[in-house]
N, C-alpha and C positions, 0 to 999 in steps of 0.2 A: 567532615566525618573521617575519622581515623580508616586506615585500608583492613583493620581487623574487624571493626564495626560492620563496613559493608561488607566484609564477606558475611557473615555469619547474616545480616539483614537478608542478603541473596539467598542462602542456605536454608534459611526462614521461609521466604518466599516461594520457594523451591517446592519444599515438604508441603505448605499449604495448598500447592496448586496442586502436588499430586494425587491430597486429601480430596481436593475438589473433582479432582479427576476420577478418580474410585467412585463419587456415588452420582455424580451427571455423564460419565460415557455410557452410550446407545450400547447394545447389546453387540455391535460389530465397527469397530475401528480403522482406521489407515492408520498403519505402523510406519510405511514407506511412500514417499512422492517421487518418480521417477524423473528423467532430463526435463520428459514434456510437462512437466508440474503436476500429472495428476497421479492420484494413489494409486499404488501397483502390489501393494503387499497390505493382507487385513488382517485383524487380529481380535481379542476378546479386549475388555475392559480391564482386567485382570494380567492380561500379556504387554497392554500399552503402558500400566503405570509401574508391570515390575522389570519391564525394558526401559522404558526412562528413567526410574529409580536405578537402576543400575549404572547408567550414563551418567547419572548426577551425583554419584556414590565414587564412582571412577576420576571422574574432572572434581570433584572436592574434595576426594582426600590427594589426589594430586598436584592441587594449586597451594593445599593444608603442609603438604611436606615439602615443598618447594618454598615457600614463605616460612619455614621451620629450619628448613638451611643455609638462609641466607647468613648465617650465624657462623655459619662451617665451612663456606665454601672457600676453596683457594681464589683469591683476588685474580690469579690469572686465569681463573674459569667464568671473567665475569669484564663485562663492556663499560663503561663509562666513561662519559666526555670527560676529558684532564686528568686522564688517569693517574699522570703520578700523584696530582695533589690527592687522590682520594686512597693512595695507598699507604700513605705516612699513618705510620700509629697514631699517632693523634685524629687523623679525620676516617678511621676504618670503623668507627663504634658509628659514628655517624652515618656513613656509606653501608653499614649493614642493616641498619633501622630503617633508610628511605628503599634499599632493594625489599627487605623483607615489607613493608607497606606495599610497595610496587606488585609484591607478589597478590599480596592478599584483595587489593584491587582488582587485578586483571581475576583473580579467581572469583571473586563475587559477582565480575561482568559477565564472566559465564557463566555460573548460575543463574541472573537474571536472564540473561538468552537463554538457559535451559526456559526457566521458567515461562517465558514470553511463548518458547514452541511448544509447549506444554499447554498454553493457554490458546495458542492457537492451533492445536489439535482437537481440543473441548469443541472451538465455536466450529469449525469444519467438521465434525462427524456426523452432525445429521445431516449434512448435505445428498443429497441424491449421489453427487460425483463432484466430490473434493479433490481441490487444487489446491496448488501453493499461489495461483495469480488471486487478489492481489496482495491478502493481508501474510502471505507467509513471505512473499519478497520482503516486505514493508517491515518485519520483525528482522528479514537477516540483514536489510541492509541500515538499519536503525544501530543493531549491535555494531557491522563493521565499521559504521561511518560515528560509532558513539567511542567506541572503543578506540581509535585512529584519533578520534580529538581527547580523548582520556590521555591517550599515553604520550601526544604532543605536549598539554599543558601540566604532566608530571615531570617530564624535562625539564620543568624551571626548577624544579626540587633540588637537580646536582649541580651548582652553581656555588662557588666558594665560600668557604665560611665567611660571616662577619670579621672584619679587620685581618683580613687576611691579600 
């Protein structure tokens, strides 16, 4: 799947959870989980989905114009293994198509972790007293250790042209 595609599948995902969120949040929310994992800040139904709509409004138009410059941006504002091969005009159209993917990747990764603490807001609100132990670890450490094996196996991507 192209890294445009899953942004915009996350972006998707995103909006329908908050959909879902608006008409099954309880009349009283956790907005915030503190060090000790339990909620410490409450809010309406109304407060929770237009604070995380806001956060997912932020991080996606965000990762949207950072994946929009990779077009623009100066080579020397930008990392890549072998650099000088990727700075030759010949291979810059190429190196700016796999960053701008890059970009739109790691932006749809976080949308679907928006999404994921979105969803695990929903199933902890009617708890008596919501924590984050165990399914909101389980969602943050899914994204970093998902995310961390994302961006290892998209390193194979900058690797020299064919017959080169």
């Amino acid at each position: 799947m192209t890294g445009r595609r899953f942004f915009w599948l996350g972006v998707g995902l995103f909006v329908a959870a908050l959909s879902v969120s608006w008409i099954v949040l309880p009349d009283r929310v956790p907005l915030h989980f503190g060090t000790d994992g339990r909620a410490d800040r409450w809010g309406t139904p109304v407060r929770a989905v237009a604070e995380m709509g806001g956060v997912g409004l932020l991080v996606g138009a965000t990762m949207l114009s950072l994946a929009m410059s990779a077009w623009r941006l100066p080579f020397s504002f930008v990392s890549l293994p072998d650099k000088e091969f990727w700075e030759r005009s010949e291979n810059q159209r190429v190196a700016r198509r796999r960053l701008q993917d890059d970009m739109y990747h790691v932006g749809g990764s976080l949308m679907v972790f928006l999404t994921g603490i979105q969803a695990f807001t929903v199933f902890v609100a009617d708890d008596a007293t919501p924590s984050l132990w165990p399914w909101g670890v389980v969602v943050i450490v899914a994204f970093v250790a998902g995310l961390g094996i994302t961006l290892a196996l998209r390193m194979r991507f900058y690797r020299r042209l064919p017959g080169e």
